[in-house]
N, C-alpha and C positions, 0 to 999 in steps of 0.2 A: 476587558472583563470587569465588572461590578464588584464590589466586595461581597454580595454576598449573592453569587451567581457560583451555580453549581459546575465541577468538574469534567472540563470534557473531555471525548473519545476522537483525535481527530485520527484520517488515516493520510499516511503521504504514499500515493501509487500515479502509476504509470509508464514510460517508456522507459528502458535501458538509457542509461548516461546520461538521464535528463538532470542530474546535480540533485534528487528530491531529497536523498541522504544528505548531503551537505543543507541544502534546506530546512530540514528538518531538525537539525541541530542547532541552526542559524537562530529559527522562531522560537528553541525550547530556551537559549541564550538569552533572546531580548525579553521572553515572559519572566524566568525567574529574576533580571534584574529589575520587572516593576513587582516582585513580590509574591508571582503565582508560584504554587509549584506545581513541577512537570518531572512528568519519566518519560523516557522515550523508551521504546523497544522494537522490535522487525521481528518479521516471518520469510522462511521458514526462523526457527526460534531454537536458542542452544538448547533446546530437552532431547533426547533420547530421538523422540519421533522426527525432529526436526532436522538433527544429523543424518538421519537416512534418508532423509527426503534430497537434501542437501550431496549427498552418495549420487540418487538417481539425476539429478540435474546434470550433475558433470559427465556423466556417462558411466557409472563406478560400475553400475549395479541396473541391470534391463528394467522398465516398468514401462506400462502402457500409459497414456493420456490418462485413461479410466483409473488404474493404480494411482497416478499421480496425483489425479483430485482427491480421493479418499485418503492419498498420506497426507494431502493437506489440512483436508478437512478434521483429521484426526490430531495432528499437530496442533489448530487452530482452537479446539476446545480444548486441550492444555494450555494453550494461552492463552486464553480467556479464565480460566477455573484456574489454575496453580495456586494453593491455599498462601504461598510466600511473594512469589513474582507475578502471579496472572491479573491479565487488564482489570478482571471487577474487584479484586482485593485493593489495585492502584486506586481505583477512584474513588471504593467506600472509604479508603483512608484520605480522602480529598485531593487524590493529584490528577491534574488534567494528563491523558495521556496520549502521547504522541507513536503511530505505528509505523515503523517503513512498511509499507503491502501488507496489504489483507484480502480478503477475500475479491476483491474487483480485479486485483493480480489471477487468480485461479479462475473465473470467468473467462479472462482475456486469453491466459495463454495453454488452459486444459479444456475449457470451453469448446474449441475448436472453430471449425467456419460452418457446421450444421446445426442447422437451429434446435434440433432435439436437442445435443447434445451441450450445449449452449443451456440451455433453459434448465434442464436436470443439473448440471454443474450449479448453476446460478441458487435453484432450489432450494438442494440438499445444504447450500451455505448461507442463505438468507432465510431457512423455514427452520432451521435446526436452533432448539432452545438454550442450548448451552452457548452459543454465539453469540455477543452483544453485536447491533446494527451502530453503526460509528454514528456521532451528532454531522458529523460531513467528512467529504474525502477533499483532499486536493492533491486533483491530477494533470500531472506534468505531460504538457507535447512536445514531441518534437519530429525535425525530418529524419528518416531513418538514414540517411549519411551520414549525417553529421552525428546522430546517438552512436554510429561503429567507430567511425573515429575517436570516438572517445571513449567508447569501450575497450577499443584494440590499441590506445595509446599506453605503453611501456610492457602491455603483457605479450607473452607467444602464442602459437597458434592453440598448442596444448591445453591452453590455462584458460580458453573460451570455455562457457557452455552452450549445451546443446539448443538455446535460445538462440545465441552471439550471431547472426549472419544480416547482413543487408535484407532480405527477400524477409527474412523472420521477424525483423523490427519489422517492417513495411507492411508486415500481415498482422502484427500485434497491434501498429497502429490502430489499423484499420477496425479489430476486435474490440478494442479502448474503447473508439468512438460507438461503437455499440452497444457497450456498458451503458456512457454516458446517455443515449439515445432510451434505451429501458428503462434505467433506472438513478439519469441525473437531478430528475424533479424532486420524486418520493426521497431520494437518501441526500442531498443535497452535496452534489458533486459539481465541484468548483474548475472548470480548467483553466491552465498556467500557462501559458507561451514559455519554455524553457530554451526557448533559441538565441536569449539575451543575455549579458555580461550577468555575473554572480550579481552581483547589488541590483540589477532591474529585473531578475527572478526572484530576491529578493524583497524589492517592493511592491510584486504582485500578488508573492503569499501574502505579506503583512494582509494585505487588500481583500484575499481568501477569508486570510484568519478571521478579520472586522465582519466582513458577512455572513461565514458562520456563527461566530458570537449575538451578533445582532439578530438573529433568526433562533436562537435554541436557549439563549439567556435573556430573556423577557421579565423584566423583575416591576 
């Protein structure tokens, strides 16, 4: 990034266990030591709305696909608007900000596998004004084996969520790639191969990051 290249919005989403949290931390590390600064933050988000949503994921508390999108969607414009922590207060104060999931997460996995309702999910969170659209997303793949494996490495069966299964990765995948298909051109959505050692996941964000920047800081 330029010195005088304006602040970005990147978002880190994709498959369960693909490492994008550790990722994500990796690239906010190597930016602030050339000098940028960076916030990171994730969705669902510690507010109020974001703990409940966080309830219905684990199975705390019933809610339908359709409930689920609008707790998101409701969550999502708190964090975006929060007059102290929300994304556009981060970047009008200059820091490029970094999301675990956003809204291409709620596409994929409330979206479902019918295209209506696919497209309405997609909507209500890419047409609603209080949403910032990210300068680019980078999204993590992976095989759905290997993402359970590593979801299910040290936790019990309890401590899954209602996502957590082989058959659910494998269908999330599949919903990802559909995202990426609508709408990897327009929002510039990057995908990762996350089926390699940490440092050559690693080296593929850096690689993300360079043509995001190259395409939205034009100076």
């Amino acid at each position: 990034m330029t010195e005088n290249a304006r602040p970005l919005f990147i978002v880190f989403d994709g498959m369960d266990g693909s490492g994008k949290t550790t990722q994500m931390r990796r690239l906010a590390d190597r930016l602030r030591a050339q000098g940028v600064p960076v916030v990171t933050t994730f969705e669902p988000t510690g507010n109020p709305d974001g703990a409940r949503l966080r309830q219905a994921l684990a199975g705390q508390i019933p809610a339908t696909l359709q409930q689920m999108a609008a707790m998101f969607l409701l969550d999502r414009i708190g964090h975006n608007q929060h007059p102290v922590n929300g994304i556009e207060k981060y970047l009008s104060d200059g820091y490029t900000v970094l999301c675990d999931r956003y809204y291409y997460a709620s596409i994929a996995y409330q979206g479902g596998d019918d295209p209506e309702f696919f497209r309405w999910v997609a909507d209500m969170n890419r047409g609603c004004p209080a949403i910032r659209h990210p300068d680019g997303c980078i999204c993590f793949d992976l095989d759905p084996e290997i993402a359970m494996r590593r979801i299910t490495a040290g936790r019990s069966p309890e401590q899954l969520e209602i996502y957590e299964t082989v058959s659910q990765q494998a269908r999330i995948r599949e919903r990802f790639r559909r995202v990426r298909e609508a709408f990897g051109d327009e929002e510039l959505i990057v995908t990762v191969d996350a089926g390699g050692t940490v440092d050559e996941v690693e080296a593929a964000v850096w690689s993300a990051y360079l043509r995001i920047t190259e395409q939205k800081n034009i100076t």
